[in-house]
mmCIF file as gemmi writes it, N, C-alpha and C atoms, coordinates in Angstrom:
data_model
loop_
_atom_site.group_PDB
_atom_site.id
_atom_site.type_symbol
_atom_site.label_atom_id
_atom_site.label_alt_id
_atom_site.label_comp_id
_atom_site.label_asym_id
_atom_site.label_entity_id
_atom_site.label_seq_id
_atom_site.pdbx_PDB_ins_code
_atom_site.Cartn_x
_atom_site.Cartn_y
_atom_site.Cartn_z
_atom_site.occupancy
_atom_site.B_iso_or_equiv
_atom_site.pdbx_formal_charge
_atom_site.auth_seq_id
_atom_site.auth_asym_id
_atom_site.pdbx_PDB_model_num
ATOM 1 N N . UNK Axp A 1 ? 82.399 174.206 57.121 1 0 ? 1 A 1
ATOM 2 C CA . UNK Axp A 1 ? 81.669 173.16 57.753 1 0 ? 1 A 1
ATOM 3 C C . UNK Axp A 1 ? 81.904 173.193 59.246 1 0 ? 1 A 1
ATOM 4 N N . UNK Axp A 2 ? 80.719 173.456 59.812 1 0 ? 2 A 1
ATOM 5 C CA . UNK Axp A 2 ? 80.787 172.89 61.618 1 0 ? 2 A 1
ATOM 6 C C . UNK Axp A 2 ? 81.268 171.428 62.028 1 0 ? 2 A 1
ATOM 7 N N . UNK Axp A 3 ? 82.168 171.576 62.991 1 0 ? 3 A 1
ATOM 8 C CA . UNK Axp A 3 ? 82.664 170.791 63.6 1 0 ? 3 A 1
ATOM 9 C C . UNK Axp A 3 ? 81.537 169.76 64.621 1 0 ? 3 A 1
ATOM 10 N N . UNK Axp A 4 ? 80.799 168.598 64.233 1 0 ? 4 A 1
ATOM 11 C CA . UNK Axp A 4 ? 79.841 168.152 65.186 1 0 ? 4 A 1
ATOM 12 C C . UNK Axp A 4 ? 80.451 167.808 66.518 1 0 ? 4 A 1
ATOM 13 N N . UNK Axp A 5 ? 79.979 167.58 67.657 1 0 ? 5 A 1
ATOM 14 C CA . UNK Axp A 5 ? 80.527 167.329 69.056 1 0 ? 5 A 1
ATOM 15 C C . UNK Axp A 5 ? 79.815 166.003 69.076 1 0 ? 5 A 1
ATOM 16 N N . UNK Axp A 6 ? 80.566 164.78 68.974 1 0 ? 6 A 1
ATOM 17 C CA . UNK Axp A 6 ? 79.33 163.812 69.683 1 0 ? 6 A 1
ATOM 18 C C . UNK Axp A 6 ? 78.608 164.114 71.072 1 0 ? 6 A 1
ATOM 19 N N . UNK Axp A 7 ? 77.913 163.405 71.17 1 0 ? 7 A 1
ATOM 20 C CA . UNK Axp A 7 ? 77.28 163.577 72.715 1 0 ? 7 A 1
ATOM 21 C C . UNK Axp A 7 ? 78.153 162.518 73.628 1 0 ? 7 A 1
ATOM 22 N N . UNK Axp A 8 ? 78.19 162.888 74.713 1 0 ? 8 A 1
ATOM 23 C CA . UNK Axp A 8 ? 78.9 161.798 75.74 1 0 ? 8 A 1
ATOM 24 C C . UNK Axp A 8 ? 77.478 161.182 76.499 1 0 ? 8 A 1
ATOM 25 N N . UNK Axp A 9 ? 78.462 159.941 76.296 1 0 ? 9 A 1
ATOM 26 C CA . UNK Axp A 9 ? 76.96 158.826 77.144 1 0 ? 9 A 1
ATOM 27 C C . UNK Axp A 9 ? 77.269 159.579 78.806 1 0 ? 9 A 1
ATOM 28 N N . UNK Axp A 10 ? 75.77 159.04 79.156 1 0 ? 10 A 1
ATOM 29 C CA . UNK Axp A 10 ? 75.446 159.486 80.497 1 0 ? 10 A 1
ATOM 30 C C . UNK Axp A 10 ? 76.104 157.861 81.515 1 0 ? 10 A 1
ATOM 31 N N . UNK Axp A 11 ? 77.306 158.612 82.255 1 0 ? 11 A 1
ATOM 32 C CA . UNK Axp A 11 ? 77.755 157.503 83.147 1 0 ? 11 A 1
ATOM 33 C C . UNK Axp A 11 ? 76.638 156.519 83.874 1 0 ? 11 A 1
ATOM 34 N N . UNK Axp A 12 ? 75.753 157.357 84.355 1 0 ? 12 A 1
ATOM 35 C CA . UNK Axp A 12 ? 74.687 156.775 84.935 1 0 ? 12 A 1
ATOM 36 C C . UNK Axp A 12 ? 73.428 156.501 84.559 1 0 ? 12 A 1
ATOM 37 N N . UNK Axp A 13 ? 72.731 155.517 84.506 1 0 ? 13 A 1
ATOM 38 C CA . UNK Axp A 13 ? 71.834 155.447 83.827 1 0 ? 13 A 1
ATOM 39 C C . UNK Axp A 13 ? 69.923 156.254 84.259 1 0 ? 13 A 1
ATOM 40 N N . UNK Axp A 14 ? 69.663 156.568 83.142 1 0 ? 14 A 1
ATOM 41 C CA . UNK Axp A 14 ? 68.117 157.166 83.786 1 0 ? 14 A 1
ATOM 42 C C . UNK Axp A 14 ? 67.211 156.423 84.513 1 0 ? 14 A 1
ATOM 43 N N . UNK Axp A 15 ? 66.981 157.078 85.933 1 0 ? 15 A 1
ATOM 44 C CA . UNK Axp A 15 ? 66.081 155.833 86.873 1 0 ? 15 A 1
ATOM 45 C C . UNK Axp A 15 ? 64.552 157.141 87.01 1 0 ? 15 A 1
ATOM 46 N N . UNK Axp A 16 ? 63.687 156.457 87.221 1 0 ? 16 A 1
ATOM 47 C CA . UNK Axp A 16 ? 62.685 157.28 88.224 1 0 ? 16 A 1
ATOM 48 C C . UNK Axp A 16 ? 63.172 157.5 89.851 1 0 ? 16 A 1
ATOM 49 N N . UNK Axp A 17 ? 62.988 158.598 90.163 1 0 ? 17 A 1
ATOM 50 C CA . UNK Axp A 17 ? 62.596 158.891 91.234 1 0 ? 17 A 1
ATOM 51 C C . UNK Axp A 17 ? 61.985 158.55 92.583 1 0 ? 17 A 1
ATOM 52 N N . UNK Axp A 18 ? 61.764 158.382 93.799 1 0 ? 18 A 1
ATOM 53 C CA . UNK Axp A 18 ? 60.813 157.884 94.435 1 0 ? 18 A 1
ATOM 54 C C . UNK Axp A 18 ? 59.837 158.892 94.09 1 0 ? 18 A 1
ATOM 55 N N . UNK Axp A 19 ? 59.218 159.84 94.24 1 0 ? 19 A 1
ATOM 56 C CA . UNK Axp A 19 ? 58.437 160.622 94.102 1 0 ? 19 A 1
ATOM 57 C C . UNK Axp A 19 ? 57.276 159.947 92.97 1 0 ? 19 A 1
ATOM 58 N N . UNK Axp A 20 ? 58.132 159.912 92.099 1 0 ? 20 A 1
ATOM 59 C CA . UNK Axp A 20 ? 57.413 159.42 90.44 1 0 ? 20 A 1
ATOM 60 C C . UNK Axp A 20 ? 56.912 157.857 90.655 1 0 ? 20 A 1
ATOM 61 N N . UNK Axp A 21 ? 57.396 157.351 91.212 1 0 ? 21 A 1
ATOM 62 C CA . UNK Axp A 21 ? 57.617 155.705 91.54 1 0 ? 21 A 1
ATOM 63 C C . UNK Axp A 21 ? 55.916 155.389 92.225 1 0 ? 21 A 1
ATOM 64 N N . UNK Axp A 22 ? 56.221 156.007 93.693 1 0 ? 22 A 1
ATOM 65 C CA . UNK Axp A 22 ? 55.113 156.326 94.251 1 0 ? 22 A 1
ATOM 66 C C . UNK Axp A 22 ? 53.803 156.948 93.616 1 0 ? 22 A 1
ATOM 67 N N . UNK Axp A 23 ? 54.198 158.096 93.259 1 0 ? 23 A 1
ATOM 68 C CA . UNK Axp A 23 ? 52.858 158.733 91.924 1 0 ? 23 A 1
ATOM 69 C C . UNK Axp A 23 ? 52.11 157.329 91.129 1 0 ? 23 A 1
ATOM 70 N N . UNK Axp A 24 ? 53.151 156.53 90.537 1 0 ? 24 A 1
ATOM 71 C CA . UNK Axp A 24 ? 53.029 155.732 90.071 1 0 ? 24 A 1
ATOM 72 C C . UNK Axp A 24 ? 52.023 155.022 90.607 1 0 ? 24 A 1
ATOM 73 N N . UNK Axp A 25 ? 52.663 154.066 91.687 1 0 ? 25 A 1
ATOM 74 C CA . UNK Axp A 25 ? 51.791 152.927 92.169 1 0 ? 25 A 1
ATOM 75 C C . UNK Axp A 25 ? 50.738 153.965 93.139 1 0 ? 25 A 1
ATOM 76 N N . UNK Axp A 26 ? 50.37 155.569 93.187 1 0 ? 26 A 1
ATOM 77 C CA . UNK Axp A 26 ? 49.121 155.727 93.835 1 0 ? 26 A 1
ATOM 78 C C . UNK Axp A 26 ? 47.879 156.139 92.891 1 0 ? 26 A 1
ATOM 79 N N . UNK Axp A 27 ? 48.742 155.632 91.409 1 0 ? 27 A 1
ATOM 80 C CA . UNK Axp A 27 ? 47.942 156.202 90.348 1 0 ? 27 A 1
ATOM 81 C C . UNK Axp A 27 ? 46.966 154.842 90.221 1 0 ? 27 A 1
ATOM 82 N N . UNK Axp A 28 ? 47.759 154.107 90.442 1 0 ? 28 A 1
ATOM 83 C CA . UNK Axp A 28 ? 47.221 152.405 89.899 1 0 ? 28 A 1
ATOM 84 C C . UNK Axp A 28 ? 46.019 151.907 90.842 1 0 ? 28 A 1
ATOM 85 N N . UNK Axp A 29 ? 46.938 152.31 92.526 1 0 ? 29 A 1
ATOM 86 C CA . UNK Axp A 29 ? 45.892 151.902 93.602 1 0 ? 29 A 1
ATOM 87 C C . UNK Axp A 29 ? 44.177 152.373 93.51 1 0 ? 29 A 1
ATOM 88 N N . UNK Axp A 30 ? 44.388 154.36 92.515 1 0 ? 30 A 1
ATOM 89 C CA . UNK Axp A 30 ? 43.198 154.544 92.794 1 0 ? 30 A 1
ATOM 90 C C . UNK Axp A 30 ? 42.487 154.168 91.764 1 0 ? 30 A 1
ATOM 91 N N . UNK Axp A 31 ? 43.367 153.909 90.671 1 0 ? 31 A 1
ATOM 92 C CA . UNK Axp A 31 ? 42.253 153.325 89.316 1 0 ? 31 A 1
ATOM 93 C C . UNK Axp A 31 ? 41.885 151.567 89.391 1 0 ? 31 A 1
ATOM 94 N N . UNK Axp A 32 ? 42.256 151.003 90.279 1 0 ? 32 A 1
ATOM 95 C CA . UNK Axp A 32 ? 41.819 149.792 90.705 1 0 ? 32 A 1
ATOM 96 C C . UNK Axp A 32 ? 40.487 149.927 91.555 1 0 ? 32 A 1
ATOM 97 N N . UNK Axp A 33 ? 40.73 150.588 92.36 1 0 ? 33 A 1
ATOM 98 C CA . UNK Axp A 33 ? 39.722 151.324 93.782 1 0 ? 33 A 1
ATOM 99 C C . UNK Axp A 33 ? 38.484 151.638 92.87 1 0 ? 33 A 1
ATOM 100 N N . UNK Axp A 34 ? 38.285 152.578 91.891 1 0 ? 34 A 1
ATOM 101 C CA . UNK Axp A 34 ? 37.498 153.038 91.438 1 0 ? 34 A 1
ATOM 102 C C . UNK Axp A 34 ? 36.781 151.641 90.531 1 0 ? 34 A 1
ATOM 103 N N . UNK Axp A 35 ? 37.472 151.284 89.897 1 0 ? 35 A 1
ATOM 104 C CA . UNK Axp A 35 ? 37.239 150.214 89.016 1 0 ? 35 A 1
ATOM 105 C C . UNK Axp A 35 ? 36.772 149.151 90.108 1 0 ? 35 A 1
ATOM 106 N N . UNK Axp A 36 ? 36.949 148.395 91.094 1 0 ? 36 A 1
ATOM 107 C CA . UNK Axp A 36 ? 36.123 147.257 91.782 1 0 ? 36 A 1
ATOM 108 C C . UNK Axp A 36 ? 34.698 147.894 91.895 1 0 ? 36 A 1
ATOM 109 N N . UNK Axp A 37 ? 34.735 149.518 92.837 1 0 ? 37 A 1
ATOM 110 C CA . UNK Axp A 37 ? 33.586 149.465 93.397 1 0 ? 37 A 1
ATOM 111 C C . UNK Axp A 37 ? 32.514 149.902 92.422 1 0 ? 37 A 1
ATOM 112 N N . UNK Axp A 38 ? 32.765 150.358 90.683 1 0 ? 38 A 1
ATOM 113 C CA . UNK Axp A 38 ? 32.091 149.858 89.712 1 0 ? 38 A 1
ATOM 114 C C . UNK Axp A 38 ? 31.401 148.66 89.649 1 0 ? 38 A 1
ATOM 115 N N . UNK Axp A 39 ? 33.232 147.842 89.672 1 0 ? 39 A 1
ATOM 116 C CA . UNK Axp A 39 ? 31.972 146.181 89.142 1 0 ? 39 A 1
ATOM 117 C C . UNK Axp A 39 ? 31.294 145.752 90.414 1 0 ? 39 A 1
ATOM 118 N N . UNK Axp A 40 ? 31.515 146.186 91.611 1 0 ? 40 A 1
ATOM 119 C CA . UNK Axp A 40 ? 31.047 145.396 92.446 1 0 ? 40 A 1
ATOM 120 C C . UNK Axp A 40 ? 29.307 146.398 92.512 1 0 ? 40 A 1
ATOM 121 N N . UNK Axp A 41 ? 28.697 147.408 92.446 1 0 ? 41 A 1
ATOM 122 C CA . UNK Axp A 41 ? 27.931 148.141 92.187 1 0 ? 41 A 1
ATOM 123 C C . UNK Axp A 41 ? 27.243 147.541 90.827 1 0 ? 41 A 1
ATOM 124 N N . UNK Axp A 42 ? 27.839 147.231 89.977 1 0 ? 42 A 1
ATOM 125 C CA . UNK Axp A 42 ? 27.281 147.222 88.671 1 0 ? 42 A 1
ATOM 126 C C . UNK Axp A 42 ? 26.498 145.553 88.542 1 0 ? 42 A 1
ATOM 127 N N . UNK Axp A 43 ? 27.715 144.625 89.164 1 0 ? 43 A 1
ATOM 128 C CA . UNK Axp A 43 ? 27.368 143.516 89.277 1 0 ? 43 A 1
ATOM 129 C C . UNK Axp A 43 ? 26.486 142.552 90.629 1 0 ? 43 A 1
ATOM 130 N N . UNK Axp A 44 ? 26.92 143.439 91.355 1 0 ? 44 A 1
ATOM 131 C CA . UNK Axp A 44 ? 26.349 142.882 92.838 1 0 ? 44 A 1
ATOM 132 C C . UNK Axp A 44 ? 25.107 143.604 92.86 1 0 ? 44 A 1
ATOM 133 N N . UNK Axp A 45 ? 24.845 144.327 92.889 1 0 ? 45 A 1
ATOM 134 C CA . UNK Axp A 45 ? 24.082 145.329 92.995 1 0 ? 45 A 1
ATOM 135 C C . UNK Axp A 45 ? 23.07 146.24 91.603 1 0 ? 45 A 1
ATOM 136 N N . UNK Axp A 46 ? 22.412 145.394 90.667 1 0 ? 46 A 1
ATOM 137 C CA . UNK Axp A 46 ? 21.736 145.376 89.794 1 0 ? 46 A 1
ATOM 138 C C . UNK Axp A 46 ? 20.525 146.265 89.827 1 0 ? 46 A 1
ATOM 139 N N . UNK Axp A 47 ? 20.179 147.549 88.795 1 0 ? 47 A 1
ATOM 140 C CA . UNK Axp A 47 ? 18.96 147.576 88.882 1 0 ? 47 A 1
ATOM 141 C C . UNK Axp A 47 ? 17.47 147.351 89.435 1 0 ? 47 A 1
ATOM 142 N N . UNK Axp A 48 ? 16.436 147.888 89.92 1 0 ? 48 A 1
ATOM 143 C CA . UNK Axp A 48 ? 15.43 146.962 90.199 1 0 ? 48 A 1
ATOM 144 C C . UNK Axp A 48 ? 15.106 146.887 88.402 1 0 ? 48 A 1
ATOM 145 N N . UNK Axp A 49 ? 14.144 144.932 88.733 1 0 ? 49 A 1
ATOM 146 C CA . UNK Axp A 49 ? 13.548 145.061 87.608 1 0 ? 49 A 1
ATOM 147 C C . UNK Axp A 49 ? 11.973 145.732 87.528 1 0 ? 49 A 1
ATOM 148 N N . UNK Axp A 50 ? 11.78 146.192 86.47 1 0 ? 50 A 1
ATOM 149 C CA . UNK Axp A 50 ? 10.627 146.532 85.682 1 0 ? 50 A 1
ATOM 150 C C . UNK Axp A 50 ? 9.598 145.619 85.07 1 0 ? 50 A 1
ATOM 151 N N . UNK Axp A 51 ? 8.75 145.041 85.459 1 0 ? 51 A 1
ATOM 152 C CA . UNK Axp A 51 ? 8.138 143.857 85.074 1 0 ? 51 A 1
ATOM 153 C C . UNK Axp A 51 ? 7.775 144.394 83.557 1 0 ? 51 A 1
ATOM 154 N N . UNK Axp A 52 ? 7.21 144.072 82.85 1 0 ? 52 A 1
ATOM 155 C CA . UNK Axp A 52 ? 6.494 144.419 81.199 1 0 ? 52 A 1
ATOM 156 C C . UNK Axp A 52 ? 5.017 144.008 81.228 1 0 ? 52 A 1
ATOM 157 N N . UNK Axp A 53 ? 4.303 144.864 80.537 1 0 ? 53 A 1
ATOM 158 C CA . UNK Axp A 53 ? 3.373 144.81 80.832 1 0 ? 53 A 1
ATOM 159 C C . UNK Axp A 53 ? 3.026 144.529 79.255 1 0 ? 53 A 1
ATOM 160 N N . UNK Axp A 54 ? 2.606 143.647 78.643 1 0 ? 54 A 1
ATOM 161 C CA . UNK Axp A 54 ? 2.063 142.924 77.249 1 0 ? 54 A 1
ATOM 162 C C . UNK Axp A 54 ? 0.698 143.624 77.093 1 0 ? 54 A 1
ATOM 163 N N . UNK Axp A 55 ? 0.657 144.294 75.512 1 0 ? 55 A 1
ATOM 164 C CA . UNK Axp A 55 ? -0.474 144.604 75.029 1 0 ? 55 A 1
ATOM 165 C C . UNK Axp A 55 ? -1.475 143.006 74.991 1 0 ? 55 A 1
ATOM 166 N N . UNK Axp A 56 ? -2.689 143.438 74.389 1 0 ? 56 A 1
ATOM 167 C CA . UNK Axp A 56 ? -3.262 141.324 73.828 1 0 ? 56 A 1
ATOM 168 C C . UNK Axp A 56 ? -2.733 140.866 72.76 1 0 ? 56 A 1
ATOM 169 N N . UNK Axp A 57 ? -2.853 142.061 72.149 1 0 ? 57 A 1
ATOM 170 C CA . UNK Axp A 57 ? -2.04 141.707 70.503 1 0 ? 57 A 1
ATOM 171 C C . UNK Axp A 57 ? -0.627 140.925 71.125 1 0 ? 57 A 1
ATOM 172 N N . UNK Axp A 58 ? 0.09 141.232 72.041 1 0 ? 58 A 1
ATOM 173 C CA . UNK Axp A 58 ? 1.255 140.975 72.444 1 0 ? 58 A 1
ATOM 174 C C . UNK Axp A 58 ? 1.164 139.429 72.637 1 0 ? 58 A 1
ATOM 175 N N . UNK Axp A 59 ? 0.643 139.529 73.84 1 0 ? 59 A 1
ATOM 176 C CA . UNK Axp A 59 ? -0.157 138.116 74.685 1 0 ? 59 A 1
ATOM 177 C C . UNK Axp A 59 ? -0.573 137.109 74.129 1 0 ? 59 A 1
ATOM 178 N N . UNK Axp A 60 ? -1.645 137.531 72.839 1 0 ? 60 A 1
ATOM 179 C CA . UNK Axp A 60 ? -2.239 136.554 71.554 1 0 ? 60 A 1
ATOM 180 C C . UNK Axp A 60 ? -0.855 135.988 70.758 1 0 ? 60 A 1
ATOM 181 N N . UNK Axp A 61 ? 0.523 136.77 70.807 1 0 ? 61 A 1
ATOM 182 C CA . UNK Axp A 61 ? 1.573 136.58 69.66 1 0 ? 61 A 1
ATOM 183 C C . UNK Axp A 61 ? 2.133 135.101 70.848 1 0 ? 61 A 1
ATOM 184 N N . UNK Axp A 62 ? 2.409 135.86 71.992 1 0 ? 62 A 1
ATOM 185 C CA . UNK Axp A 62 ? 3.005 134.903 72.767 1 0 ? 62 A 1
ATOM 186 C C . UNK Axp A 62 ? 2.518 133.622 72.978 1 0 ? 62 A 1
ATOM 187 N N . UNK Axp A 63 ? 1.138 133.656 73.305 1 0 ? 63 A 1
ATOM 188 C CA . UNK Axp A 63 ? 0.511 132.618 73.855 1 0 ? 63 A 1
ATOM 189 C C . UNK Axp A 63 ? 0.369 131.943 72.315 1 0 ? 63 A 1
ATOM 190 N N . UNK Axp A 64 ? -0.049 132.177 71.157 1 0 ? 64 A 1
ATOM 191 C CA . UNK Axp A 64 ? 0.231 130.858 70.094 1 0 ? 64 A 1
ATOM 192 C C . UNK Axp A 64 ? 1.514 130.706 69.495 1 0 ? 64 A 1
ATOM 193 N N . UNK Axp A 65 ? 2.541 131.458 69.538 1 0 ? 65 A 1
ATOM 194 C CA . UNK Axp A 65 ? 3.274 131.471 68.776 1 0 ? 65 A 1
ATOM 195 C C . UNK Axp A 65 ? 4.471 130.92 69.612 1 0 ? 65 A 1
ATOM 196 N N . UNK Axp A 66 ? 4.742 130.254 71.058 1 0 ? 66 A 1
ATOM 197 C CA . UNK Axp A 66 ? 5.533 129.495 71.493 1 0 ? 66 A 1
ATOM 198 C C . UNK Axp A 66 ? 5.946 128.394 71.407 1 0 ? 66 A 1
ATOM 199 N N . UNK Axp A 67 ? 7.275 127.946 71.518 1 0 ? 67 A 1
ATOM 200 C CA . UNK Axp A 67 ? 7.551 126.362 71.261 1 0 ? 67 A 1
ATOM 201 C C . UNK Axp A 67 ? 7.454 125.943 72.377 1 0 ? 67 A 1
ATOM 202 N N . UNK Axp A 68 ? 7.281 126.444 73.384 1 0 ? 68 A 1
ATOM 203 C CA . UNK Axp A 68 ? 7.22 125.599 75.234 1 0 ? 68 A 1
ATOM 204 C C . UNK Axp A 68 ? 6.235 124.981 75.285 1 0 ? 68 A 1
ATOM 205 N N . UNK Axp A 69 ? 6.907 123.993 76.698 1 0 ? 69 A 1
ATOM 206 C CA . UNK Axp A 69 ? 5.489 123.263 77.248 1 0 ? 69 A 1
ATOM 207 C C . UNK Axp A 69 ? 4.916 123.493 78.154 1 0 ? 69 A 1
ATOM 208 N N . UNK Axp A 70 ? 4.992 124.664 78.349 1 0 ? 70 A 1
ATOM 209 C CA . UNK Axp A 70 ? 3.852 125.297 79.287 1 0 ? 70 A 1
ATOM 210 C C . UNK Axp A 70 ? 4.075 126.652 78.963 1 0 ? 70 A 1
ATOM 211 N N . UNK Axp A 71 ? 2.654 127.299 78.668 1 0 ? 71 A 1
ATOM 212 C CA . UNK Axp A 71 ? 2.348 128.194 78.62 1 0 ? 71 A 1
ATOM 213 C C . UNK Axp A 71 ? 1.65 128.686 79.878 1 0 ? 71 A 1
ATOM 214 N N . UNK Axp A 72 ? 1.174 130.102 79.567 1 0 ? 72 A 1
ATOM 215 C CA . UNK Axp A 72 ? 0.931 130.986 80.747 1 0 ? 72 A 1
ATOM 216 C C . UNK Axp A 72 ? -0.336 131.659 79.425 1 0 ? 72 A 1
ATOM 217 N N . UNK Axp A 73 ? -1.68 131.251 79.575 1 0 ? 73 A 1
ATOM 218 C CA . UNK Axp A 73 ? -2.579 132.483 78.369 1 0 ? 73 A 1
ATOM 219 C C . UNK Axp A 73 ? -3.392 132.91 79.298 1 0 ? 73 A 1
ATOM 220 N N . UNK Axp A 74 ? -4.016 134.336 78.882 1 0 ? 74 A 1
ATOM 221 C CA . UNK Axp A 74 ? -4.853 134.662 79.356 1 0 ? 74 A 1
ATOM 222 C C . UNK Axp A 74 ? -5.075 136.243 79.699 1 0 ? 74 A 1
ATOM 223 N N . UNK Axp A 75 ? -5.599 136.963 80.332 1 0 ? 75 A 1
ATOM 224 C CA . UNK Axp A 75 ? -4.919 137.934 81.287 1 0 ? 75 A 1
ATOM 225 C C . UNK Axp A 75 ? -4.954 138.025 82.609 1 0 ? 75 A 1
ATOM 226 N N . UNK Axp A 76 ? -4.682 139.015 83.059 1 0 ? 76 A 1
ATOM 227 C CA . UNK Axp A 76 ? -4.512 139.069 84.454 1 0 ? 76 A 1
ATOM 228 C C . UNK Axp A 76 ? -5.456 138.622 86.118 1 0 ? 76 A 1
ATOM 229 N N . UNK Axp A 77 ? -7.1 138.39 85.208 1 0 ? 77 A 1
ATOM 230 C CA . UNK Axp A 77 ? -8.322 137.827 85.99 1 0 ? 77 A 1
ATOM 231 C C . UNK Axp A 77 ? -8.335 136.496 85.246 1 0 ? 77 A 1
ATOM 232 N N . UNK Axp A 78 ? -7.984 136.155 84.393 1 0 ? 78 A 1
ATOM 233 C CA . UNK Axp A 78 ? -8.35 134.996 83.642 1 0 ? 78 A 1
ATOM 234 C C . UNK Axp A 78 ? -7.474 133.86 83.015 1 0 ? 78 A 1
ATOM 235 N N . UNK Axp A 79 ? -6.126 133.582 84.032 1 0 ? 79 A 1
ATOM 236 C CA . UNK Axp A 79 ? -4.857 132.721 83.577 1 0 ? 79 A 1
ATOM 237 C C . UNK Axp A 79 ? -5.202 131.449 83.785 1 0 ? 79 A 1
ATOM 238 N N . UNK Axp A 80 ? -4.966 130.656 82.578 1 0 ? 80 A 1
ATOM 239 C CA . UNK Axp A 80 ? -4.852 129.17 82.47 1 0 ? 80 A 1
ATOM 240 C C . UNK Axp A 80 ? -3.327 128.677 82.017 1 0 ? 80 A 1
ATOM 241 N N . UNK Axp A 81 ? -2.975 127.425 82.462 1 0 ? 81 A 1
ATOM 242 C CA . UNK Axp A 81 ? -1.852 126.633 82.092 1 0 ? 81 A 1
ATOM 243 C C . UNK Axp A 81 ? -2.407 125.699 81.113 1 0 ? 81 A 1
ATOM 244 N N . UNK Axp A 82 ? -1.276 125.976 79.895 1 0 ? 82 A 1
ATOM 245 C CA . UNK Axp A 82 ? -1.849 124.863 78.603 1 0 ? 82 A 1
ATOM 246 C C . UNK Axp A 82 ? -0.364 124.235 78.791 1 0 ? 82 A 1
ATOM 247 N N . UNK Axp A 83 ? -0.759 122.529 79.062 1 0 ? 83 A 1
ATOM 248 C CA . UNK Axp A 83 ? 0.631 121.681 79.103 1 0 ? 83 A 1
ATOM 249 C C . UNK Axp A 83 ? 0.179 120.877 77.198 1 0 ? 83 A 1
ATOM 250 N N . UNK Axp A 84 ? 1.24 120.884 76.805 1 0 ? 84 A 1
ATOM 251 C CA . UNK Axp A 84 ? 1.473 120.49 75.644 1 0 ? 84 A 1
ATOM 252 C C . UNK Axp A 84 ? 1.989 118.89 75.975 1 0 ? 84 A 1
């Protein structure tokens, strides 16, 4: 049978580095950096919109089939307001 050796504790304890430390907080700075000017792009700064353009079949669904009180029927030469 082999004789096991315990291990001897380490007097000093394991620290990071500055090197690593720094790595660290320039890892964070740039994934913050990247991440604002996302939301601020994504949120400030929206798409243009695309208006929609309704078949009649569409228009006919909309214009009877709403619970509002005001509608918009018609098309585009020929719009009336129906107040309910």
């Amino acid at each position: 049978m082999e004789e096991q050796i315990p291990a001897q504790p380490s007097s000093q304890p394991k620290s990071f580095s500055v090197m690593q430390t720094l790595g660290v907080v320039a890892l964070a700075m740039l994934i913050t950096a990247v991440g604002t000017v996302f939301a601020i792009k994504i949120f400030l700064f929206p798409p243009p919109f695309d208006p929609v353009t309704l078949s009649p079949k569409e228009e006919q669904q909309l214009c009877l089939g709403s619970g509002s009180t005001v509608l918009l029927c018609g098309g585009p030469n020929r719009s009336m307001v129906i107040h309910y």
